[in-house]
C-alpha positions as CSV (number, residue, x, y, z in Angstrom):
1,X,48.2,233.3,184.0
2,X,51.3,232.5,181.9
3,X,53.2,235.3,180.3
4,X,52.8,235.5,176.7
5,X,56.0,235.2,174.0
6,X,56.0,239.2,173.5
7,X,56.1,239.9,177.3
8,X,58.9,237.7,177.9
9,X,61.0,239.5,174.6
10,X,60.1,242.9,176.0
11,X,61.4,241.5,179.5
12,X,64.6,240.4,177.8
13,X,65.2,243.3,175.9
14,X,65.0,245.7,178.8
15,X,67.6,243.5,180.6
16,X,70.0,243.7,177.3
17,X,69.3,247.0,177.8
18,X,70.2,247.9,181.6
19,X,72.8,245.5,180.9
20,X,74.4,247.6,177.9
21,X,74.1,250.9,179.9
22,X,75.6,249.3,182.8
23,X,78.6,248.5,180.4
24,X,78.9,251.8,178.9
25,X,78.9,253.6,181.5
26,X,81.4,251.8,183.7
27,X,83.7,252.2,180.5
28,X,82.9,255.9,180.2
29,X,84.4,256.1,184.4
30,X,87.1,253.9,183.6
31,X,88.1,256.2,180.6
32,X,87.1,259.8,182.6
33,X,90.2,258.0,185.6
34,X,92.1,257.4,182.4
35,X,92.2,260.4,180.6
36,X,90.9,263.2,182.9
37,X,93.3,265.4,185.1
38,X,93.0,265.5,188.7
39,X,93.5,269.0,190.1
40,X,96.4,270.4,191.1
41,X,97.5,270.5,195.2
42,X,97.4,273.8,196.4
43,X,100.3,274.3,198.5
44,X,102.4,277.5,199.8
45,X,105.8,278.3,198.4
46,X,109.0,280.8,199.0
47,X,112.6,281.4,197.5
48,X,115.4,280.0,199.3
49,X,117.7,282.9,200.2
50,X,121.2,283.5,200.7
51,X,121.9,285.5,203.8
52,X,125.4,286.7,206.0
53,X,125.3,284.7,208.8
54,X,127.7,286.4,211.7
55,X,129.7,283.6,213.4
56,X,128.8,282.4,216.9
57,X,129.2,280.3,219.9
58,X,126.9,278.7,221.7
59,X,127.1,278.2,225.7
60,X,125.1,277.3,228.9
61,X,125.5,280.2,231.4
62,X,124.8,280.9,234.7
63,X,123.8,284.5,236.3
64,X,125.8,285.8,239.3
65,X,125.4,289.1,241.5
66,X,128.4,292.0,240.9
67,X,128.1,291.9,244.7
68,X,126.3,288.9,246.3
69,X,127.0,288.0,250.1
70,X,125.3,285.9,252.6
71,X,125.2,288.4,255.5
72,X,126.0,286.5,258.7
73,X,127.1,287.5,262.7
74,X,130.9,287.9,263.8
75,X,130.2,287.5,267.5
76,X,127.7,285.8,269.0
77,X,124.7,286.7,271.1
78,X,121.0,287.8,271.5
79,X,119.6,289.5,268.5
80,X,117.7,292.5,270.5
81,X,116.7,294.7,267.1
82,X,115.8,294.0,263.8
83,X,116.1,296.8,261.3
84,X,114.7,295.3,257.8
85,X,112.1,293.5,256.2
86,X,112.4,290.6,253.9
87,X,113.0,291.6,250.5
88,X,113.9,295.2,251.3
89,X,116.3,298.1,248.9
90,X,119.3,298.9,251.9
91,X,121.7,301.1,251.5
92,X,125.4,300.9,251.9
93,X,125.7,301.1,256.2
94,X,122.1,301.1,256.6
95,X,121.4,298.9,260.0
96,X,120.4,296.0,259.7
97,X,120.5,293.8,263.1
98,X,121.2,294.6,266.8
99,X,122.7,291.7,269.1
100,X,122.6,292.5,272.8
101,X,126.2,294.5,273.7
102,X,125.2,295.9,277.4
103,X,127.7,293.5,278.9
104,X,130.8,294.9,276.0
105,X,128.9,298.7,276.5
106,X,129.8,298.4,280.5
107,X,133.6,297.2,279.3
108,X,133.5,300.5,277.3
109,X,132.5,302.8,280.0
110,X,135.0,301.0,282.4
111,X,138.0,300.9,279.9
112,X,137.1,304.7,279.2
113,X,137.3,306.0,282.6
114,X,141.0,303.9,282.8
115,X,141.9,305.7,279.4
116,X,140.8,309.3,281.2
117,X,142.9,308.3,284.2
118,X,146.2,306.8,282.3
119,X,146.0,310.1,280.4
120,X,145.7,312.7,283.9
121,X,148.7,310.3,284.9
122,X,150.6,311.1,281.4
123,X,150.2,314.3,281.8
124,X,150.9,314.8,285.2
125,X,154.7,313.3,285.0
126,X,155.4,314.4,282.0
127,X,155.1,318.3,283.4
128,X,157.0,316.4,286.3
129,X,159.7,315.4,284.3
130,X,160.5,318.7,282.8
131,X,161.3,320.3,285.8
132,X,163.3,317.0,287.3
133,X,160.7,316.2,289.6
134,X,160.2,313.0,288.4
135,X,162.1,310.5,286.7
136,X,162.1,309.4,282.8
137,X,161.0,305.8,283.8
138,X,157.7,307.0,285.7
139,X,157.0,308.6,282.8
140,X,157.4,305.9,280.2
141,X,155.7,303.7,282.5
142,X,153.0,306.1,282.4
143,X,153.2,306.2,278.4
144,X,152.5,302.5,278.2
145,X,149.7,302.5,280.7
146,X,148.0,305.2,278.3
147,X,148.7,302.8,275.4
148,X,147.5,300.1,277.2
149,X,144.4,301.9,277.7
150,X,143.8,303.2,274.4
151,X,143.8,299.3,272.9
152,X,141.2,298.4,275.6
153,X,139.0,301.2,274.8
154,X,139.7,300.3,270.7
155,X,139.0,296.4,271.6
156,X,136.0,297.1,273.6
157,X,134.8,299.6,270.6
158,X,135.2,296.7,267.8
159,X,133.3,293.8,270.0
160,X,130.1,296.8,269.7
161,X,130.5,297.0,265.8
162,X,130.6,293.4,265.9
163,X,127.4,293.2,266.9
164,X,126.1,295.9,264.8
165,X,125.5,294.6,261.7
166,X,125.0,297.0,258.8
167,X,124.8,296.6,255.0
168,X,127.9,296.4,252.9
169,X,126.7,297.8,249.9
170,X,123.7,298.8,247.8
171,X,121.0,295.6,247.2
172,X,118.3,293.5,247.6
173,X,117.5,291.6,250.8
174,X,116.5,287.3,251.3
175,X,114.4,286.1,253.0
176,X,115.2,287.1,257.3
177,X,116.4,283.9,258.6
178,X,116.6,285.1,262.1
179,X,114.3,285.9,264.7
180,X,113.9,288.6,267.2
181,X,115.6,287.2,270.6
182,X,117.1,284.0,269.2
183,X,120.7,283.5,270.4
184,X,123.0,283.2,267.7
185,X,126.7,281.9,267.6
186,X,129.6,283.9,264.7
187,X,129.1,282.4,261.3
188,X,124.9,282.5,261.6
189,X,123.2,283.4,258.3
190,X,120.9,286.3,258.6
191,X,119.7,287.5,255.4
192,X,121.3,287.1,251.6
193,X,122.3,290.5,250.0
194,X,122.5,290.9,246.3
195,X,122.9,293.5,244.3
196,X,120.6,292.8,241.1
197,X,121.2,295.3,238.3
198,X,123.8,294.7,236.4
199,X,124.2,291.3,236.7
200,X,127.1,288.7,235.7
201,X,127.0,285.8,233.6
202,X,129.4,283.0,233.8
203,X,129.7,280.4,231.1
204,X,132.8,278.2,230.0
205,X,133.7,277.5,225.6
206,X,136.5,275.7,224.6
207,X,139.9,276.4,224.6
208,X,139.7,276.2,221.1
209,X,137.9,279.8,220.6
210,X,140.4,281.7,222.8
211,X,141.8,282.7,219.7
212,X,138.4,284.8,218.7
213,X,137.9,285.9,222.4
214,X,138.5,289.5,223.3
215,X,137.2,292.1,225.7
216,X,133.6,293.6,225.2
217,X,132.3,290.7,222.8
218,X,129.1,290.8,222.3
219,X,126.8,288.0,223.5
220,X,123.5,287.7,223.8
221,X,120.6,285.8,226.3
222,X,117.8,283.4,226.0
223,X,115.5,281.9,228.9
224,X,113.4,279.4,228.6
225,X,110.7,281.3,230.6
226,X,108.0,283.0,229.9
227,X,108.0,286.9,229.9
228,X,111.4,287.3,230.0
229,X,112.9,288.8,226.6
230,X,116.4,288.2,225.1
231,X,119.0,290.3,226.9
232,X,122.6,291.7,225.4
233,X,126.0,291.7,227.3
234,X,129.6,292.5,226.4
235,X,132.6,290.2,227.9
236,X,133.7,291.7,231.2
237,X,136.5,289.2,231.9
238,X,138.6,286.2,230.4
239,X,139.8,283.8,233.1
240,X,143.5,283.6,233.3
241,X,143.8,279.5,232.8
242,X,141.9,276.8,231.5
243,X,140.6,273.9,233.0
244,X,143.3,271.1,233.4
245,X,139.9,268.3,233.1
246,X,137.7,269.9,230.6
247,X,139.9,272.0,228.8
248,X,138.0,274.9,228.9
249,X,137.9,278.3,229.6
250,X,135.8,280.4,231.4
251,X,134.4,284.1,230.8
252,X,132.1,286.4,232.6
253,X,129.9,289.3,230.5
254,X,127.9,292.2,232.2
255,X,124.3,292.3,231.5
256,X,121.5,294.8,232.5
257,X,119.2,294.0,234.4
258,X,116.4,297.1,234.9
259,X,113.4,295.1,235.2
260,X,114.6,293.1,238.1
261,X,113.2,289.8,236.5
262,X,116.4,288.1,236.3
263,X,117.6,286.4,239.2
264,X,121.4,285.4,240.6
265,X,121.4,281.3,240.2
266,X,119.4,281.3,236.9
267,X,120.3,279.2,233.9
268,X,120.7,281.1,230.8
269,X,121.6,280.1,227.0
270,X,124.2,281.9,225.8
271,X,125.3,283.2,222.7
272,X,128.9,284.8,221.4
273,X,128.8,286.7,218.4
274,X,132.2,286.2,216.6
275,X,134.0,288.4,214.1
276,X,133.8,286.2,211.7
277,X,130.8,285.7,209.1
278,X,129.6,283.3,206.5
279,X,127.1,283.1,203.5
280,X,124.2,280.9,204.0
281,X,121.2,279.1,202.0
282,X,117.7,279.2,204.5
283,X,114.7,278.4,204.2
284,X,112.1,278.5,207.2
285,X,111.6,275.7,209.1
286,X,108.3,274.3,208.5
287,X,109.6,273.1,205.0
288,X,111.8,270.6,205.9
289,X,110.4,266.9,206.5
290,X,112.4,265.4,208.8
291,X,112.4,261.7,209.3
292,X,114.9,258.5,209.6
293,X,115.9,258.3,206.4
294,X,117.2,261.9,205.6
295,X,116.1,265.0,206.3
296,X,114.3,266.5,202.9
297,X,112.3,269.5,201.3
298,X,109.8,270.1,198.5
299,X,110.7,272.2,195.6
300,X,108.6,273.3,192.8
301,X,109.6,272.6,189.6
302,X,108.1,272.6,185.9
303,X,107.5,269.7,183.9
304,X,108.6,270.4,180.3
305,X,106.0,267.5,178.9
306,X,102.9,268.8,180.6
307,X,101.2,271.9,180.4
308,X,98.4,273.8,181.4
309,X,94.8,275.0,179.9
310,X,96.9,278.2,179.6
311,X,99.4,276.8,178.3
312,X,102.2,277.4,181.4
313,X,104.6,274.3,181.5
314,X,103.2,271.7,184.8
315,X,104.3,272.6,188.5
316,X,105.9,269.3,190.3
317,X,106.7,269.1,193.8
318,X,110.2,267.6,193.5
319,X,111.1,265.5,196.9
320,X,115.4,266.5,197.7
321,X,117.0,265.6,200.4
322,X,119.1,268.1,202.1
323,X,122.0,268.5,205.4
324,X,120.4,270.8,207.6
325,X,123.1,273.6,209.4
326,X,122.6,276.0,212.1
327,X,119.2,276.9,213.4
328,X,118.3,280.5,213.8
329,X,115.2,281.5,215.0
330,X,112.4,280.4,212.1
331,X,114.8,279.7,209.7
332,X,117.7,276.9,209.0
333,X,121.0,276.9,206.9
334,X,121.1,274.3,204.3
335,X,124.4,273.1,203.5
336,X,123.6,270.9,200.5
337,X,120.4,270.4,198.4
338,X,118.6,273.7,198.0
339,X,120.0,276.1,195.8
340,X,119.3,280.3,195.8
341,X,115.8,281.0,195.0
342,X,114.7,277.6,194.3
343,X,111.5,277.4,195.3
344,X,110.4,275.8,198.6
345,X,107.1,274.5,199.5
346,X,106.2,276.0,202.9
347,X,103.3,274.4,203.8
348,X,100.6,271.4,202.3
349,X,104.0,268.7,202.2
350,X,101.5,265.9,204.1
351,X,99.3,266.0,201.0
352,X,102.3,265.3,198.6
353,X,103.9,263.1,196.9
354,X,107.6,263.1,194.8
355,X,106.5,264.9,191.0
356,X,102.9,265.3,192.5
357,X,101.0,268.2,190.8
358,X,100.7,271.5,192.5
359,X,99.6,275.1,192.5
360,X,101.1,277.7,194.4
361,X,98.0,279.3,196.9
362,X,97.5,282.9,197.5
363,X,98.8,282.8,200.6
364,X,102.3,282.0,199.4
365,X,105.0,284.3,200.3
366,X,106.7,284.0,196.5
């Protein structure tokens, strides 16, 4: 059945129709991009401050014992006692290692009884001699045998110490490198000692900062480990030249060393505080954008031509580049760029761009 003239001018109207709306309505979303405001980017913000900055060097350092030997045999022989246990507190003279002495003990015994004998002899002329029964030559004869004596009983006596080894001082034993009954020749390493509390740090700065150098400067310790806490020393020494090649100079500082978690041999990053101090913009860290071309920082600023429902002037983030300084713990100097108590944007900088608009969060710290 064909469609009649009024169906087909209802069907056209109703197109018209769909095809007006569609038209309106794609002009009322092209005037709503237009004319309506997108919302602000919430962002978190906080003054720049000026702060007194004391002075400092930095340096690598590396720990050493007050008293650190490797403990090691002046004679050699048969190690017949062992007196200590890896990782052991001794005591100054505590024993720490027999070697076998019966051969230097028989000596003893033999240059004892020679000793007693060369003495009776002594004595003997020298009673002798008073009454000019015998001559003075029998009796200086006799004075050097007792001499003679004496030094072998002394000699005999020091090859026995020799192989008595005892601890020279208070600290903490190695590892035992030496087993019971192993023959051993002078100059064999037995076990490290090393006194670990206080400890030294040794470090080199150039010659430059001799000049701001003195006894008991402060300094103070990082590590790059874990569970192991900053630690403060005071200069103990200032070496008496500088190196001819590097030209510099080194020092040594004294630092405790209670817990016994610091170890001679470890690396340390070392800081000396100088007398000196200087006034300094920072701002923390995490607002600075650091990238090839500079690095730079947000800062809030007000628009004067824009303003709010309430009638408060537009917040801009304002893209300036800045020269980053010294680094100290969350926070950086900034030489150039950021004034006093400019505000910086904190965090929410990936969302930005330069003049975007933005609202300071809750969680800001201004």
């Amino acid at each position: 059945m064909k469609p009649t003239i009024k169906t087909l001018w209802i069907i056209g109207i109703v197109l018209v129709s769909l095809l007006i709306l569609g038209v309106v309505l794609d002009g009322l979303r092209i005037w709503r991009l237009v004319h309506m405001t997108p919302p602000p980017i919430t962002v978190s913000a906080t003054p720049a401050k000026i702060v007194t900055w004391q002075s400092q060097l930095s340096a690598v350092g590396t720990l050493t014992a007050i008293n650190g030997v490797d403990i090691n045999s002046q004679a050699a022989g048969q190690v017949s006692e062992i007196h200590f246990n890896s990782g052991q507190f001794v005591h100054a003279g505590d024993l720490l290692l027999l070697l076998d002495a019966k051969i230097e003990a028989a000596q003893l015994k033999n240059h004892q009884a020679q000793l007693k004998l060369a003495q009776l002899s002594y004595n003997r002329d020298a009673i002798l001699l008073k009454r000019n029964a015998a001559s003075p030559a029998a009796v200086d004869a006799d004075l050097a045998q007792l001499q003679e004596a004496e030094a072998d009983v002394e000699s005999a006596t020091a090859s026995i110490a020799q192989k008595t080894i005892r601890a020279p001082f208070n600290g903490y034993l190695g590892i035992r490198l030496v087993n019971l009954g192993q023959y051993i020749q002078p100059g064999t390493a037995i076990v490290t000692l090393q006194a670990l509390d206080p400890l030294y740090v040794q470090f080199n700065v150039p010659e430059q900062e001799l000049p701001n150098l003195y006894m008991g400067q402060r300094v103070s310790l990082s590590f790059n480990l874990p569970d192991i806490s900053d630690v403060n020393g005071t200069i103990t020494a200032i070496n008496s030249r500088v190196d001819q090649t590097t030209h510099n100079i080194m020092l040594q500082a004294n630092i405790a060393n209670s817990g016994l978690k610091l170890r001679p041999g470890m690396f340390a990053l070392v800081t000396v505080w100088l007398r000196a101090q200087q006034h300094v913009v920072i701002v923390p860290e995490t607002s600075i954008d650091y990238t090839l071309h500079g690095d730079a920082v947000f800062v809030i600023e007000n628009d004067k031509e824009k303003k709010e429902a309430n009638g408060s002037p537009w917040q801009i983030a304002v893209r300036r580049y800045v020269t980053v300084g010294e680094r100290r713990g969350d926070h950086v100097a900034i030489l150039t760029g950021v004034k006093p108590n400019d505000l910086v944007i904190t965090s929410g900088q990936l969302k930005l761009q330069n003049n975007a608009h933005v609202a300071i969060g809750s969680d800001s710290d201004d």
